[in-house]
TORKOL-4160 file (C-alpha; in steps of 0.2 Angstrom, whole numbers, padded with zeros to 4 digits, m for minus):
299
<pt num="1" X="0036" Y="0157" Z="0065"/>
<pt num="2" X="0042" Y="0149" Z="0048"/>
<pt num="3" X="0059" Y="0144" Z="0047"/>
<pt num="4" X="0068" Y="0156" Z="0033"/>
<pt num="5" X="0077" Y="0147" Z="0017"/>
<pt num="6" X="0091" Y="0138" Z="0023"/>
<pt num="7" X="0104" Y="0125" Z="0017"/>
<pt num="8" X="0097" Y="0109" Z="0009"/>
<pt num="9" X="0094" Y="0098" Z="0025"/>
<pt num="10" X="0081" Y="0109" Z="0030"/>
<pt num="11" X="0068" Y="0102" Z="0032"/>
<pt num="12" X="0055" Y="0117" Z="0026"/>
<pt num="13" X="0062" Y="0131" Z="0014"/>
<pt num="14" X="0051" Y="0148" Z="0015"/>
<pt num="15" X="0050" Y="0162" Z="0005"/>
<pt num="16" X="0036" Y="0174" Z="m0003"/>
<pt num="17" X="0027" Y="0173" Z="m0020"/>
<pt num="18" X="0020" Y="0191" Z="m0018"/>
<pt num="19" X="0011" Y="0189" Z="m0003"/>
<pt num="20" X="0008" Y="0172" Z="0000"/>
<pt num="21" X="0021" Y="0161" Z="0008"/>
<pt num="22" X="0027" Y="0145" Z="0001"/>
<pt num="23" X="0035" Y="0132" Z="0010"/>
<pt num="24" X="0047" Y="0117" Z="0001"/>
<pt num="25" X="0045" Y="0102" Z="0010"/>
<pt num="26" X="0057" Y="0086" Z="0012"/>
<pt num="27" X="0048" Y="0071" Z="0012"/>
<pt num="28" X="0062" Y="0061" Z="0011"/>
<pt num="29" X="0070" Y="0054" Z="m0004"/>
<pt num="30" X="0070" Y="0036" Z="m0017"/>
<pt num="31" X="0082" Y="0030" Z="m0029"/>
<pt num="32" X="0076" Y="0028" Z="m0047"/>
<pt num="33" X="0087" Y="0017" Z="m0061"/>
<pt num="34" X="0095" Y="0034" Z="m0068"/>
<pt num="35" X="0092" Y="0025" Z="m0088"/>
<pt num="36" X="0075" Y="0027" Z="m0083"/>
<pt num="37" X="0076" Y="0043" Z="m0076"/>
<pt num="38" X="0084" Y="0053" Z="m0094"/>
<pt num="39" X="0076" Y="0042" Z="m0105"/>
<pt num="40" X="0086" Y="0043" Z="m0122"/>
<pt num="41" X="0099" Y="0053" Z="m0117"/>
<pt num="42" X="0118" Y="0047" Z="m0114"/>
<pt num="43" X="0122" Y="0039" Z="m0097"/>
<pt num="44" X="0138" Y="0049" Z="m0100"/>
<pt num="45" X="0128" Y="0066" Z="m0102"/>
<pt num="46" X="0117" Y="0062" Z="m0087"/>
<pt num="47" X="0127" Y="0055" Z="m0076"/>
<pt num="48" X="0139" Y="0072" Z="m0076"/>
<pt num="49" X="0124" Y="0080" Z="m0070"/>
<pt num="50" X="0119" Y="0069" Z="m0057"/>
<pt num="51" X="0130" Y="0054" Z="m0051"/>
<pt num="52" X="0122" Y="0034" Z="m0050"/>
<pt num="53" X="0126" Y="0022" Z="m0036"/>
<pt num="54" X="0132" Y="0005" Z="m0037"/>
<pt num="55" X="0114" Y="m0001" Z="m0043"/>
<pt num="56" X="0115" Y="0012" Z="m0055"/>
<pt num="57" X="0101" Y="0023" Z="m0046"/>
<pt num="58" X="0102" Y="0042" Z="m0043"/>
<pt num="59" X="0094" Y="0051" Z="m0030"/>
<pt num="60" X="0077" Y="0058" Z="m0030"/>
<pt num="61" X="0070" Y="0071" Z="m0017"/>
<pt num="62" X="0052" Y="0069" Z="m0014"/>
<pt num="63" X="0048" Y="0089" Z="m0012"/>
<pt num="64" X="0031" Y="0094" Z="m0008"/>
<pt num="65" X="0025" Y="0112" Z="m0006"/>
<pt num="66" X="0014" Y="0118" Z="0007"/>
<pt num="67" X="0004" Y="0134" Z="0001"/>
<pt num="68" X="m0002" Y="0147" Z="0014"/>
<pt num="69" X="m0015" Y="0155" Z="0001"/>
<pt num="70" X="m0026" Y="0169" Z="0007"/>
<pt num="71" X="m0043" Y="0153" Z="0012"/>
<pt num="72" X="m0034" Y="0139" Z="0012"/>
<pt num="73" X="m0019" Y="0130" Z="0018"/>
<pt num="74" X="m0011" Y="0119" Z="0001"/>
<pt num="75" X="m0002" Y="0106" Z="0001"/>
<pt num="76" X="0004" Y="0099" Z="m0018"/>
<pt num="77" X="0007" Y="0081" Z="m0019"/>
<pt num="78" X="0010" Y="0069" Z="m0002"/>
<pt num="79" X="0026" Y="0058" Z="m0006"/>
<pt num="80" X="0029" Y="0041" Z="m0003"/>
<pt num="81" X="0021" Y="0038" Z="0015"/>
<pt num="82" X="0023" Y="0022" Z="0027"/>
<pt num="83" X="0012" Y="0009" Z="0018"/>
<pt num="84" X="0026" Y="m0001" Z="0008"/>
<pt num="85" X="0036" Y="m0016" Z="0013"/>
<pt num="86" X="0053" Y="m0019" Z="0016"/>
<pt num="87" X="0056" Y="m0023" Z="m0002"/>
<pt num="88" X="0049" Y="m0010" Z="m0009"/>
<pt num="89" X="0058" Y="0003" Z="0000"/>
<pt num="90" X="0073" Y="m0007" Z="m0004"/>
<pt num="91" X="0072" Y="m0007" Z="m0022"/>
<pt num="92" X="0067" Y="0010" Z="m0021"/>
<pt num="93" X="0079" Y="0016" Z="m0010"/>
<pt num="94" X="0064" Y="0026" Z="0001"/>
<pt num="95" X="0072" Y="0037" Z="0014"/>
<pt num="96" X="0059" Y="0045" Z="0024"/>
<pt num="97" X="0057" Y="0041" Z="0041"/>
<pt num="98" X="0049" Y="0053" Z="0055"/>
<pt num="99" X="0037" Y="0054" Z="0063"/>
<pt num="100" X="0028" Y="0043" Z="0059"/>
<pt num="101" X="0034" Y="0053" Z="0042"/>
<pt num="102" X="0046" Y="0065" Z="0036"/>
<pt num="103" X="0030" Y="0075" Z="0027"/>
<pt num="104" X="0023" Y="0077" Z="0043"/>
<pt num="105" X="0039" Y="0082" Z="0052"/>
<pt num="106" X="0042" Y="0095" Z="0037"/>
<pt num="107" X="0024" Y="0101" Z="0039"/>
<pt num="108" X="0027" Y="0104" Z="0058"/>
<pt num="109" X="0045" Y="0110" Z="0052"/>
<pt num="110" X="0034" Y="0126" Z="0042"/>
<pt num="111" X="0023" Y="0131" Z="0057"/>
<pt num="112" X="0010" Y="0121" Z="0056"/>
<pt num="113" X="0000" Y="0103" Z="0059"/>
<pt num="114" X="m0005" Y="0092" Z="0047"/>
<pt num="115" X="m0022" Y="0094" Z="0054"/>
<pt num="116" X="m0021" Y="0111" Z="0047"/>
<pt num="117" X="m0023" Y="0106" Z="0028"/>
<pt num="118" X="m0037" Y="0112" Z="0020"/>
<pt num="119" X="m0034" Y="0105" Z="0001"/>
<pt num="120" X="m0022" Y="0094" Z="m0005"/>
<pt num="121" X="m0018" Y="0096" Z="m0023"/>
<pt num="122" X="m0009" Y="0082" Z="m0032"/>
<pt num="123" X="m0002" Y="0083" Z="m0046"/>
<pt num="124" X="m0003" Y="0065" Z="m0053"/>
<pt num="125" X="m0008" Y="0049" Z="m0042"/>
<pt num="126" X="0010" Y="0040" Z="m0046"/>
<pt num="127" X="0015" Y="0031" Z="m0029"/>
<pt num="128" X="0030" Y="0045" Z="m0026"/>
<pt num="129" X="0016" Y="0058" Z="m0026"/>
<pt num="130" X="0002" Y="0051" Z="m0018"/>
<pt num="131" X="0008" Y="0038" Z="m0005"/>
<pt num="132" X="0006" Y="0049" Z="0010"/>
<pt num="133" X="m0011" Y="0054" Z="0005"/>
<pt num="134" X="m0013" Y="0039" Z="0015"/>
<pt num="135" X="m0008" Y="0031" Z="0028"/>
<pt num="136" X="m0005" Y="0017" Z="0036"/>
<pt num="137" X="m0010" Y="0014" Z="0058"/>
<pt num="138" X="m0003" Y="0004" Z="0069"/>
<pt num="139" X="m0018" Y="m0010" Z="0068"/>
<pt num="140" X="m0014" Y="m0012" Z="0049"/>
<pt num="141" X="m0029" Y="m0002" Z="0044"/>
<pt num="142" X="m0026" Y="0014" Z="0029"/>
<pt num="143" X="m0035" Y="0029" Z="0033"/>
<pt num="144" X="m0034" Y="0046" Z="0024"/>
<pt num="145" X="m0016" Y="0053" Z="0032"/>
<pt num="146" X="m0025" Y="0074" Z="0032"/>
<pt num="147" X="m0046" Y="0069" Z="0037"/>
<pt num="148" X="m0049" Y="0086" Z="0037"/>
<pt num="149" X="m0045" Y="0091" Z="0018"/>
<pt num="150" X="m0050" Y="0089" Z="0003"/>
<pt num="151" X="m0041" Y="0080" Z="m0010"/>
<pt num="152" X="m0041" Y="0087" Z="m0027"/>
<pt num="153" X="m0035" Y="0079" Z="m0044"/>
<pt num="154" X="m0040" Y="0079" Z="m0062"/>
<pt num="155" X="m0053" Y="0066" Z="m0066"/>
<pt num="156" X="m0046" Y="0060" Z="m0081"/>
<pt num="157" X="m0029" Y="0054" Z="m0068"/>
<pt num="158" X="m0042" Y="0047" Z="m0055"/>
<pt num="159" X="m0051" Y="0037" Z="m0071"/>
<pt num="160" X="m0034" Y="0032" Z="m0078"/>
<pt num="161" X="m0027" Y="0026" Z="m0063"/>
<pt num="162" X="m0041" Y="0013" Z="m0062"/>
<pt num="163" X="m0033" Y="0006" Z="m0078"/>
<pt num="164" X="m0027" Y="m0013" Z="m0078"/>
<pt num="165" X="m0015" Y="m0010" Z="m0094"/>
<pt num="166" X="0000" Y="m0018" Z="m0089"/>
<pt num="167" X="0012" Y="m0003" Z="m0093"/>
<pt num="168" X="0004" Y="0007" Z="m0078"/>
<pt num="169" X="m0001" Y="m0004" Z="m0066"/>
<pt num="170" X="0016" Y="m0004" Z="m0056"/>
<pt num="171" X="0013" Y="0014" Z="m0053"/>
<pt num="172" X="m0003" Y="0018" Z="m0048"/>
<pt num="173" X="m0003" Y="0008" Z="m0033"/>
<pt num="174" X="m0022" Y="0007" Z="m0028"/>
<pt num="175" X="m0019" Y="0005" Z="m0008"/>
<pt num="176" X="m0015" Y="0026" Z="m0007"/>
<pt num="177" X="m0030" Y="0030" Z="m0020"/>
<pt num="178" X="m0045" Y="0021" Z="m0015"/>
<pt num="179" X="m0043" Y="0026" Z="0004"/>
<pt num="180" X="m0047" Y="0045" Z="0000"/>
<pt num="181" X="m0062" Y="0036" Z="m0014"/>
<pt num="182" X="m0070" Y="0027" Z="0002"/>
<pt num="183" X="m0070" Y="0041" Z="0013"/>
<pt num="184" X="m0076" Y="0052" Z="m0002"/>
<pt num="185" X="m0064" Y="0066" Z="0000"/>
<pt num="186" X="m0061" Y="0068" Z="m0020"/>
<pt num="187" X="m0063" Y="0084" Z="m0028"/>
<pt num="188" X="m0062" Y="0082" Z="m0047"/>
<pt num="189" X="m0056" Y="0094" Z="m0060"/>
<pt num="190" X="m0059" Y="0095" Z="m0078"/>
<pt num="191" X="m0044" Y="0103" Z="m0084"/>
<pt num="192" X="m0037" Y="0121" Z="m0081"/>
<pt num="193" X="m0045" Y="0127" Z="m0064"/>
<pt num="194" X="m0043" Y="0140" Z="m0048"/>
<pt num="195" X="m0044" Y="0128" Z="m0036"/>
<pt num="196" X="m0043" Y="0141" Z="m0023"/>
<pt num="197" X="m0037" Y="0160" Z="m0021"/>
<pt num="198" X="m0021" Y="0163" Z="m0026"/>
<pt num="199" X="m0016" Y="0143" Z="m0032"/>
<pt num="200" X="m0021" Y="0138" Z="m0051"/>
<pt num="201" X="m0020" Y="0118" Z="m0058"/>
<pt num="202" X="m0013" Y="0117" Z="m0077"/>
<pt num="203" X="m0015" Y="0103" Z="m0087"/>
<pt num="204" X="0001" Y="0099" Z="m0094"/>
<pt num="205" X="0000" Y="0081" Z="m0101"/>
<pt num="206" X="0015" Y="0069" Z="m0108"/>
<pt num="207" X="0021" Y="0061" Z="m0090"/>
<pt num="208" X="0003" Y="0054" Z="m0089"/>
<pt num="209" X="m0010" Y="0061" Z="m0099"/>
<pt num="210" X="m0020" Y="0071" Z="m0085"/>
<pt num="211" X="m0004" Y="0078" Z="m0076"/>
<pt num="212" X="m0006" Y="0095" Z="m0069"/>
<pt num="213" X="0008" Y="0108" Z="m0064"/>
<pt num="214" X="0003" Y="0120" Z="m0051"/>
<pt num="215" X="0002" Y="0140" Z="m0052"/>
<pt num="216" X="0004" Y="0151" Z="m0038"/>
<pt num="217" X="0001" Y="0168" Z="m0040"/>
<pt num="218" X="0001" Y="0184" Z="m0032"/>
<pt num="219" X="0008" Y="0201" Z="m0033"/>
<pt num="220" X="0011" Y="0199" Z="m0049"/>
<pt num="221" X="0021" Y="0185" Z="m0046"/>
<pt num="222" X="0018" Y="0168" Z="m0053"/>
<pt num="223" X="0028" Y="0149" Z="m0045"/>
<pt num="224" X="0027" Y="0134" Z="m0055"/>
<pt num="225" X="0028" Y="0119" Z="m0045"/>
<pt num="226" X="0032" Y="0108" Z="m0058"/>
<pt num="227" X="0031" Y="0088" Z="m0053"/>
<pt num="228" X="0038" Y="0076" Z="m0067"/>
<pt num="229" X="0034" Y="0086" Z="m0082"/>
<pt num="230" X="0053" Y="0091" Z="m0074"/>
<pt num="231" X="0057" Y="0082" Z="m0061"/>
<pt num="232" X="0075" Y="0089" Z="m0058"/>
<pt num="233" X="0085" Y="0104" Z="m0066"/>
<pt num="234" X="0096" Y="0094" Z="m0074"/>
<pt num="235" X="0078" Y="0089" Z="m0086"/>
<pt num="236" X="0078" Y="0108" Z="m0093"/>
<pt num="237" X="0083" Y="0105" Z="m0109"/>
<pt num="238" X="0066" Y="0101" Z="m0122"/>
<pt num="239" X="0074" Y="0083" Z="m0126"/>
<pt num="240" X="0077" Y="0079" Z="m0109"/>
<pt num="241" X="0064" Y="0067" Z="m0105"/>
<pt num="242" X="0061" Y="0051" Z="m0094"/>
<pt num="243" X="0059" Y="0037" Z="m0099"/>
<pt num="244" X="0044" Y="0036" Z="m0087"/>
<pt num="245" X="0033" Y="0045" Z="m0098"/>
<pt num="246" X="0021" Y="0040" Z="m0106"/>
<pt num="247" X="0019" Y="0052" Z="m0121"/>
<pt num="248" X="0037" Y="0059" Z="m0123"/>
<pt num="249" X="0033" Y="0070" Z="m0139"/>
<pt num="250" X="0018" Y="0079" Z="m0130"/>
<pt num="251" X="0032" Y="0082" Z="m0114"/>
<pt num="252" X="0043" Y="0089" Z="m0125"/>
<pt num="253" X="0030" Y="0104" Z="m0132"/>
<pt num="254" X="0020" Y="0106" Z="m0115"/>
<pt num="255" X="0041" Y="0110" Z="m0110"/>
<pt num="256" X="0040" Y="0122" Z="m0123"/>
<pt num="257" X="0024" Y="0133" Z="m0120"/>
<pt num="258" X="0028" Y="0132" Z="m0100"/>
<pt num="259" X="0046" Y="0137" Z="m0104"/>
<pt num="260" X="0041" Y="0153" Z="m0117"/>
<pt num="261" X="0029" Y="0157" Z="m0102"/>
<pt num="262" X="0043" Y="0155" Z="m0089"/>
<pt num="263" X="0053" Y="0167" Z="m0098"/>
<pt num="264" X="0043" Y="0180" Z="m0102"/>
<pt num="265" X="0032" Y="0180" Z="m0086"/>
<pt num="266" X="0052" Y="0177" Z="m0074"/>
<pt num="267" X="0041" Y="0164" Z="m0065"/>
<pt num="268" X="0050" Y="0155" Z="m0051"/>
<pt num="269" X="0052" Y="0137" Z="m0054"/>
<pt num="270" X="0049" Y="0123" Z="m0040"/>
<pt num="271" X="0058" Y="0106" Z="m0042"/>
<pt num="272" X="0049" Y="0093" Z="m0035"/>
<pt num="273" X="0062" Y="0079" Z="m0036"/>
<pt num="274" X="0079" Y="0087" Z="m0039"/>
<pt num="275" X="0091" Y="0082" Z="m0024"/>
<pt num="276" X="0099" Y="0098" Z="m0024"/>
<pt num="277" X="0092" Y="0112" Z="m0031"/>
<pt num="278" X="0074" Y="0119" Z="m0023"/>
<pt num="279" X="0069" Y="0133" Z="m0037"/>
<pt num="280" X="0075" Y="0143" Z="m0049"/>
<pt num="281" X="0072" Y="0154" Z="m0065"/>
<pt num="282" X="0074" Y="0152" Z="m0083"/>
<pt num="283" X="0085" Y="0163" Z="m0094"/>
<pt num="284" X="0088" Y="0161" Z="m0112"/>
<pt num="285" X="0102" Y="0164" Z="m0124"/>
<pt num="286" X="0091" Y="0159" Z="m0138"/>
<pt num="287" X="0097" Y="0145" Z="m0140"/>
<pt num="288" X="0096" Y="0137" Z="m0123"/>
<pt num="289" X="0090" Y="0138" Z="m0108"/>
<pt num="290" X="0099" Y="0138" Z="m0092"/>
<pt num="291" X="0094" Y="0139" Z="m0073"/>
<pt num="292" X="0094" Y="0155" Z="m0067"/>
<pt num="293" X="0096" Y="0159" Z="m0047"/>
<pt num="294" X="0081" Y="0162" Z="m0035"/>
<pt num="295" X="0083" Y="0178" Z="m0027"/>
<pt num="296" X="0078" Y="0176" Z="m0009"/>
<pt num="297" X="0060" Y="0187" Z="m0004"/>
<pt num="298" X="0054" Y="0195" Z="0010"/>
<pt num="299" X="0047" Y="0185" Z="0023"/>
C-alpha cells in the first residue's frame, strides 16, 4: 500500500489526479548559488522567500514524480544519482544518500521497485534531472540505473545536449546521457506528445530550448509537473526567472500561457525543486498570482 501525503520528510507523497495516483519523490537535495537561482531579482526580495547559507546557496529538493498511469508505470526526471565525485557533491551541496540512492529508496518508499519503471520521462538532460538515469556499480562501470524502461526526451534536448558551446557544457554532463545512447533505450519526441495514457509532454521552451513540462490527466483533472520552467513556488511571479536560463524572455511568456491555463483549467501544480512546498494551485487577483492550497484526494 502507498503511503498517504504526509509531512515533508516523507519520502513519497501520494495522492489522486482523477484516477490515477501520483507519487512525489525525494531524491535528496543540492545547494545552488541563490543569485543564480532568481536571476535579476533582489537578493533582498529573494532571500525573504527562501534563506542562503554561509556560501550564499539555498536549498534545492530534487522531486521526482512517479506516475501510476493506466499501461505504464512513469517516472519524470531521475535527480542527481551516485556518479560524481567528492567535489562535486561538495560545491553542489548533494544530499542524497540511500541505497545505493535516495530515488530508489523513495521508489520503494511508493510501493514499488525500481524494476517496475516502464518509461522514464525527463524533462530536460541538466545533471539535476538526469544523473540517476545512470548509474554508477561497484566496479566503476555506468550502466542504465531502470534496464527495463524506456527513456523518453525531446530530440531537440538530446541534440542540444551534444553541443560543445562553452555556456552549456558544465551542465549537460555526458557520463548520465550517453549510457541510456549505448544501450539504445532513447525514445525521442518532436514536440507536444501522449507519451502514454493518461501522461502528456509539453514543450515549454526558455530554461533550454526543448524543455518539456509534464501533464497528467484524468477525470477531468489535469497535474503540471513543472521542472525549471518553475523550479520552486517562490518563482511564480512572470519576472521571476533564473539566471540558469537560457532564453529568459521566452520563460517569462511560456509562464504566461501555462499560468492562464492553470487558472482557468484549476490544474494542480507539482514543484520539482522547491524544498518546502510539494504542489499547489494558482489563483489570481488580477493582478497577481498567488499559491493556492492542494486539497488532499482520495486515495
Amino acid at each position: 500500500m502507498a503511503p498517504s501525503e504526509t509531512g515533508s520528510a516523507s519520502l513519497a507523497l501520494t495522492r489522486k489526479v482523477g484516477s490515477i495516483r501520483i507519487h512525489a519523490l525525494d531524491a535528496g537535495r543540492v545547494r545552488l548559488e541563490g543569485g543564480a537561482m532568481f536571476g535579476v531579482v533582489p537578493r533582498v526580495l529573494w532571500e525573504k522567500r527562501i534563506a542562503p547559507d554561509a556560501r550564499h546557496r539555498i536549498p534545492i529538493a530534487l522531486r521526482c514524480l512517479l506516475i501510476e498511469a493506466p499501461d505504464a508505470l512513469v517516472l519524470v526526471d531521475t535527480g542527481v544519482g551516485n556518479k560524481e565525485d567528492a567535489k562535486f557533491r561538495d560545491v553542489f551541496g548533494v544530499e542524497n544518500d540511500g541505497d545505493p540512492t535516495r530515488l530508489e529508496d523513495a521508489i520503494r518508499a511508493a510501493g514499488f521497485d525500481p524494476g517496475d519503471v516502464d518509461i522514464v520521462l525527463l524533462t530536460h538532460l541538466h545533471f539535476d534531472h538526469v544523473g540517476g538515469a545512470a548509474m554508477k556499480r561497484e566496479d566503476g562501470s555506468i550502466v542504465p540505473a531502470f534496464p527495463k524502461a524506456r527513456y523518453v526526451v525531446q530530440r531537440g534536448e538530446l541534440e542540444f545536449s551534444r553541443g560543445a558551446n562553452e555556456r552549456i557544457r558544465a551542465s549537460y554532463l555526458q557520463r548520465s546521457i550517453e549510457p541510456i545512447t549505448t544501450a539504445g533505450l532513447w525514445d525521442l519526441l518532436d514536440g507536444d506528445t501522449l507519451v502514454t495514457p493518461g501522461v502528456r509532454a509539453v514543450v515549454t521552451p526558455g530554461h533550454t530550448p526543448h524543455h518539456q513540462c509534464v501533464l497528467v490527466e484524468s477525470g477531468g483533472e489535469t497535474a503540471c509537473f513543472l521542472a525549471d520552467l518553475c523550479p520552486t513556488a517562490a518563482h511564480l511571479p512572470l519576472p521571476w526567472i533564473m539566471a540558469y536560463d537560457l532564453e529568459p524572455l521566452v520563460t517569462l511568456e511560456t509562464k504566461r500561457a501555462l499560468w492562464r491555463c492553470a487558472i482557468e483549467e484549476d490544474w494542480l501544480l507539482v514543484f520539482e525543486h522547491d524544498p518546502q512546498t510539494p504542489w499547489g494551485r494558482l489563483d489570481s487577483d488580477g493582478k497577481a498570482l498567488r499559491l493556492g492550497e492542494a486539497p488532499r484526494s482520495d486515495r
